[in-house]
N, C-alpha and C positions, 0 to 999 in steps of 0.2 A: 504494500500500500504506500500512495506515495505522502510521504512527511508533506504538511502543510509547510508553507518557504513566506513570510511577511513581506513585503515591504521594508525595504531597507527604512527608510525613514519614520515609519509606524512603530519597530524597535526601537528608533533611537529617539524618538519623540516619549517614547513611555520610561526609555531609561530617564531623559533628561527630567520629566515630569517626578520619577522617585527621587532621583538625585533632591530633586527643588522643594519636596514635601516635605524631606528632612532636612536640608540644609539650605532652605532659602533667606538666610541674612547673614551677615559676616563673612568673613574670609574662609574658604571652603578649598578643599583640595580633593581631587578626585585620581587614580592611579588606574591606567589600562595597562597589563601587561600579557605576558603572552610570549610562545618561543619563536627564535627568529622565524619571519615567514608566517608568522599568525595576522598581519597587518595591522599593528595595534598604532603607524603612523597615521595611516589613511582611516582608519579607524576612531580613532580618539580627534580628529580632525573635522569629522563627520559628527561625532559629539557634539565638540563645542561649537559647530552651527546650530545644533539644537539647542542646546541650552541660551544660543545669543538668540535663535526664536522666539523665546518663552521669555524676550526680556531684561536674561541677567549677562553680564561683563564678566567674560572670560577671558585669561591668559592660558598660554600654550606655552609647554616648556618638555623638554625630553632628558632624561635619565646620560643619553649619550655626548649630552653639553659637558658634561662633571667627569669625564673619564680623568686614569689615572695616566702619566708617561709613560712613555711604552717599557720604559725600562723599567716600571714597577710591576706594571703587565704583566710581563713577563719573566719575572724575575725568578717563578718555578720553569722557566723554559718557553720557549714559543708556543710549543704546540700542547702543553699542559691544559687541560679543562678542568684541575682545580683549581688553575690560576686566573683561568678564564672566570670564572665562578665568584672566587673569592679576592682578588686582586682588580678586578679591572676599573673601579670605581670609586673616585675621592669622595665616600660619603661624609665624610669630615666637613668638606666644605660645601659640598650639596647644601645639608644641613645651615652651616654659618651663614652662610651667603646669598640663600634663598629659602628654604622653609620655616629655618625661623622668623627672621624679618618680616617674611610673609604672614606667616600666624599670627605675626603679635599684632597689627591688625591698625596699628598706630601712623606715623609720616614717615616712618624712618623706609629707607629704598632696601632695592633686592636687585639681584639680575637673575636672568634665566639662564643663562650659559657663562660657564667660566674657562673651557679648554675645548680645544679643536683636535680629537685622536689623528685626524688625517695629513695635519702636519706636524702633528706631538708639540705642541705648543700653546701657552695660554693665550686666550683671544681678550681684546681689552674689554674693560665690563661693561658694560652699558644698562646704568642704572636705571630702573623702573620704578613709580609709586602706585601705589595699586588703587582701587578706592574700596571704601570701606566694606561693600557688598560687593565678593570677589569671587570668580570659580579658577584655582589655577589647576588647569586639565595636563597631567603630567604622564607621560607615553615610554615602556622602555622594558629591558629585562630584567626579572630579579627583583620584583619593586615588593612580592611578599615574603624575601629572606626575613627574622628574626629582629633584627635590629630596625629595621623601617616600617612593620607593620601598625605600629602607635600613629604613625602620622597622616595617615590616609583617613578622611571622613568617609568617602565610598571608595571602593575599587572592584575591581573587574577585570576577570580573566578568561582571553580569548582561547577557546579551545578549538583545534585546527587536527586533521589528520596529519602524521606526521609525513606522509606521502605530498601531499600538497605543501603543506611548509618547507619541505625540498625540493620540489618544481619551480616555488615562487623563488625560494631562493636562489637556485639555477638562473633563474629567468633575469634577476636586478645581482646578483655577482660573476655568473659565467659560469662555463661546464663544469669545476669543481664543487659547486655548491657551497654546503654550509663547513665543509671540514669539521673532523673529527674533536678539533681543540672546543669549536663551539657546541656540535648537538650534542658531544658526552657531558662538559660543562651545564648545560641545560639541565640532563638529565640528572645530574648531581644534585642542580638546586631542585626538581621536582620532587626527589626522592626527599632530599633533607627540610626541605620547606613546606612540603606539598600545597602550593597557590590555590589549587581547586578547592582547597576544604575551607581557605582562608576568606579567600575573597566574597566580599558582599555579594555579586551579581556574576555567571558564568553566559558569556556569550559564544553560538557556536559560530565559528565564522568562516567556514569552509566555501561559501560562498560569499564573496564580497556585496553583492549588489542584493542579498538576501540572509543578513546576519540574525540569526532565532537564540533568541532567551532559555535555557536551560536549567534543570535545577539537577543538584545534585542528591544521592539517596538519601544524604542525610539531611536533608532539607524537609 
């Protein structure tokens, strides 16, 4: 039988509408994550037109603004996917530089991005103030590891066959795909983290232009 498919934007009209029922005032932070090839840019993109539908002032900011030098990267090895896992990102300053400042909900600025991976380099900051009713819609891997799960007001994990997350990936990196450093690395944080049990909301998004709200058994 075939599975009813929404409307792409019926989904994420109803996401943005829960998002807004419980967190319609103040500075609000929402987390899409999802393994590479889940589309949680083009994803979390499509959100926040939603939620700028209904209204409220959203910023947009991605997880892979904060990476770490590649020489910390990698500093269990190139092709290491614990280092992928557990190295690749300066939460330290994620954290300083924009989630707090962001939270605390006052004048004081943030930036969205503080380091460029692709020329291992910090990019100048460019400070933002937010206003007081804010959604900052933040996209990327790893966003329900242990230590960041407190800062999410909603989040939401795209779940993708993992056949298709390596076609997509083929398709936007080239014939190698995803390498080994990353899908084992993934599959590291899935086992130790497990996103799916964590997150607020599971979206399946094996198709893009018809992504379906799912729950999980223990729901």
């Amino acid at each position: 039988m075939t599975k009813w498919a929404p409307a792409k934007i019926d989904t994420l009209d109803a996401l943005a509408a829960e998002i807004l029922q419980n967190n319609g005032r103040g500075r609000v932070i929402v987390a899409v994550d999802g393994v590479d090839g889940a589309g949680k840019t083009h994803f979390a993109d499509a959100l926040a037109e939603a939620l700028r539908r209904a209204g409220h002032h959203v910023l947009r900011a991605s997880i892979d603004g904060f990476h770490n030098p590649r020489a910390l990267r990698h500093a269990r090895g190139a092709t290491s996917p614990e280092g992928f896992y557990r190295d690749s990102y300066d939460y330290e300053t994620f954290r300083r530089v924009l989630i707090d400042p962001f939270k605390d909900g006052g004048t004081g600025s943030f930036v969205l991005e503080a380091f460029d991976h692709r020329r291992d380099a910090a990019v100048e900051p460019k400070w933002v103030n937010g206003k007081p009713d804010t959604i900052l819609l933040l996209d990327g891997i790893f966003l329900h590891r242990p230590e960041l799960r407190g800062l999410w007001n909603y989040s939401i994990w795209l779940d993708v066959d993992p056949a298709i997350a390596e076609e997509r990936c083929r398709l936007r990196d080239g014939e190698g795909g995803i390498g080994d450093r990353y899908s084992k690395g993934q599959q590291l944080y899935i086992r130790e983290s497990k996103p799916r049990t964590i997150a607020t909301a599971i979206v399946d998004n094996n198709d893009f232009e018809h992504p379906r709200r799912v729950f999980a058994d223990s729901c």
